[in-house]
Residue frames as a rotation matrix with the C-alpha (Angstrom) as fourth column:
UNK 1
-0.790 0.377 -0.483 -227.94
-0.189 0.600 0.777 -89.31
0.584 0.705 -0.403 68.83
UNK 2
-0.750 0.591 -0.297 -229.63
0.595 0.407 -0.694 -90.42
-0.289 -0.697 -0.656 72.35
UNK 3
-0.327 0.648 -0.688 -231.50
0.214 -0.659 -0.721 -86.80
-0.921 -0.383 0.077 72.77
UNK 4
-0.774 0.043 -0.632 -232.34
-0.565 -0.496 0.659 -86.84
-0.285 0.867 0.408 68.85
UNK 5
-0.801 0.256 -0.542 -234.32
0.262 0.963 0.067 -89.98
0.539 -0.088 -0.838 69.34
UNK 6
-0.530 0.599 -0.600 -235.96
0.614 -0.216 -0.759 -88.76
-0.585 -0.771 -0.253 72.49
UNK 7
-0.604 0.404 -0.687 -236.86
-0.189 -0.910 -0.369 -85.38
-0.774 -0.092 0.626 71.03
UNK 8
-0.687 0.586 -0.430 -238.62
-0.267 0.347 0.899 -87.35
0.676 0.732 -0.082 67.83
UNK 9
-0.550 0.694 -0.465 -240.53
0.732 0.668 0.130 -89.26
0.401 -0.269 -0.876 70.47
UNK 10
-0.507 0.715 -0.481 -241.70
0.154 -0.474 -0.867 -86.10
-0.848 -0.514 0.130 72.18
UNK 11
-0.616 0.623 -0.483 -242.87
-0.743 -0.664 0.090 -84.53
-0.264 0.414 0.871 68.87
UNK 12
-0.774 0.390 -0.499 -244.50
-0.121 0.682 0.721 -88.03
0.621 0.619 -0.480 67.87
UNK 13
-0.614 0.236 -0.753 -246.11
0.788 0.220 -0.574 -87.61
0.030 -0.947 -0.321 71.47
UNK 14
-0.719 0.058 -0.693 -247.38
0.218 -0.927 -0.304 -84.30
-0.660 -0.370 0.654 70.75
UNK 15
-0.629 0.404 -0.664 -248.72
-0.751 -0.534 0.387 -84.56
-0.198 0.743 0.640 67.65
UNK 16
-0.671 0.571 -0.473 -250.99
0.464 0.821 0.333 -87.55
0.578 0.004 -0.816 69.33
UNK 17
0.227 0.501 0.835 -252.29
-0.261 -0.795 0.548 -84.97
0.938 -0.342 -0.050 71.55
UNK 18
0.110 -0.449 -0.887 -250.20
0.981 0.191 0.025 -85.69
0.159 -0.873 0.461 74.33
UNK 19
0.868 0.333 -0.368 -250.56
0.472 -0.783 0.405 -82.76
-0.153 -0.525 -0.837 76.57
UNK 20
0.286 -0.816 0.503 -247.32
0.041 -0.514 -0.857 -80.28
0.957 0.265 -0.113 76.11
UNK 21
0.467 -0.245 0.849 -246.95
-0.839 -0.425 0.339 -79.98
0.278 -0.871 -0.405 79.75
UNK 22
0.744 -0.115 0.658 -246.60
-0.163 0.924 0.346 -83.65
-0.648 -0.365 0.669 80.08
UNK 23
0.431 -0.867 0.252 -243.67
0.661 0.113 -0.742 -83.39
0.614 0.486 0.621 77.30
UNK 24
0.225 -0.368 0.902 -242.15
-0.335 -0.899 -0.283 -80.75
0.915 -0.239 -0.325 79.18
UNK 25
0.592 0.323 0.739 -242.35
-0.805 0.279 0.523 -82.81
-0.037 -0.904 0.425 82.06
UNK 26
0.706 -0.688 0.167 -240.46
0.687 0.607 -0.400 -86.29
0.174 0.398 0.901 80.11
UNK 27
0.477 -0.802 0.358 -237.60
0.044 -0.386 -0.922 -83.62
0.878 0.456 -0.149 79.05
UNK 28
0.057 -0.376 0.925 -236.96
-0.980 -0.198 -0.020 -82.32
0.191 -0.905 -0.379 82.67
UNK 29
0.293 0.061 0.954 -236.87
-0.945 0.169 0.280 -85.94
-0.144 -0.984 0.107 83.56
UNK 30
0.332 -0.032 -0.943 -235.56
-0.859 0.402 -0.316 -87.81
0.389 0.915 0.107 81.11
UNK 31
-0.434 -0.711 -0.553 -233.07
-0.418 0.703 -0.576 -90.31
0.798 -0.019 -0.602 82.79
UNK 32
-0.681 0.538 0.497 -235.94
-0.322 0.390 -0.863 -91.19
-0.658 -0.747 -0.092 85.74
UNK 33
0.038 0.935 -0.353 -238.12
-0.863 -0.148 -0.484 -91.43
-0.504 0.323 0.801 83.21
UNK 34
0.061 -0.428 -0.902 -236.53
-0.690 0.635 -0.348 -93.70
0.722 0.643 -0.257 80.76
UNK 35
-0.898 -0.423 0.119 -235.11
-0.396 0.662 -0.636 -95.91
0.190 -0.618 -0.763 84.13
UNK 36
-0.935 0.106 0.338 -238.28
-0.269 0.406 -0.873 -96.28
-0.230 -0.908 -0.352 85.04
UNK 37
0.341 0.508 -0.791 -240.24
-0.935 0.094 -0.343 -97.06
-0.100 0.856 0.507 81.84
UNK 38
-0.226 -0.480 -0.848 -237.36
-0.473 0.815 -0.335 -99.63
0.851 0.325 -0.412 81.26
UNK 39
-0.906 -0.286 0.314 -238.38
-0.405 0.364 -0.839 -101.16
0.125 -0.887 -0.445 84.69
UNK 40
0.150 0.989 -0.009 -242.29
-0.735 0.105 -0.670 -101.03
-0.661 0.108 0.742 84.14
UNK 41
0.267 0.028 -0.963 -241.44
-0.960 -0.075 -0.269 -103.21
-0.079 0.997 0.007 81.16
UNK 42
-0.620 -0.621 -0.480 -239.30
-0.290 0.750 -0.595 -105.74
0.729 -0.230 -0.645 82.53
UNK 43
-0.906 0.113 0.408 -241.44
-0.347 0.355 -0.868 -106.03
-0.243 -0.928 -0.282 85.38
UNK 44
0.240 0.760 -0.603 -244.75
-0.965 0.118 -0.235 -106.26
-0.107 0.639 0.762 82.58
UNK 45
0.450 0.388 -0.804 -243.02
-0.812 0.552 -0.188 -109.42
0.371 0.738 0.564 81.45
UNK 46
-0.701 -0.580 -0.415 -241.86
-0.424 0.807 -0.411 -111.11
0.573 -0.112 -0.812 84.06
UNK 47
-0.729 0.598 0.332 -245.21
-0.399 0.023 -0.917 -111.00
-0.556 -0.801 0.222 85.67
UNK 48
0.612 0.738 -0.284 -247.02
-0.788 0.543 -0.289 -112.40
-0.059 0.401 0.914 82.45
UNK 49
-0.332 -0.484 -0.809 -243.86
-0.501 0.818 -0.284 -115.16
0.799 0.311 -0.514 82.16
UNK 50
-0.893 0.016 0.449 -244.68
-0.449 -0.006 -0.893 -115.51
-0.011 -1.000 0.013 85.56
UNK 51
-0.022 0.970 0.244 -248.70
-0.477 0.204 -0.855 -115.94
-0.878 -0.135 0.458 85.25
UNK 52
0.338 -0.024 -0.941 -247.99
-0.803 0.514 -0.301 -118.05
0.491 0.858 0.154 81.66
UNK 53
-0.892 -0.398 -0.216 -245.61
-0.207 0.783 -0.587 -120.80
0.403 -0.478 -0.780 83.99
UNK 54
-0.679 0.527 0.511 -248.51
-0.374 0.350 -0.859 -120.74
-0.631 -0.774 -0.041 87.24
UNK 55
0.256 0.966 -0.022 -251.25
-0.825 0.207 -0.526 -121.43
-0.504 0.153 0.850 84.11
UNK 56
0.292 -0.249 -0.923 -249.29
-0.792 0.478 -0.379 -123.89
0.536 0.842 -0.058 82.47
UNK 57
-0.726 -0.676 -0.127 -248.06
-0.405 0.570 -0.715 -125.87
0.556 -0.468 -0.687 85.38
């Protein structure tokens, strides 16, 4: 199911004109990639909860 998911997102990636090398790249790297997407993310919003508290306080 996981790598059916994924492989929708590449072609949805591709057919934005994301670069084919750079999909080719994701595949080979899928589980660094993904870890460290899901980290960018989390760290995205604890740095605006962050900077939402320091402007509110």
């Amino acid at each position: 199911m996981e790598s059916v998911v994924l492989e929708r997102v590449y072609q949805l990636l591709l057919a934005a004109g994301y670069p084919a090398s750079g999909v080719d790249w994701l595949r080979q790297h899928r589980l660094t990639t993904i870890v460290l997407m899901a980290i960018a993310a989390w760290a995205l919003f604890i740095g605006l909860g962050w900077l939402i508290w320091l402007a509110l306080t």
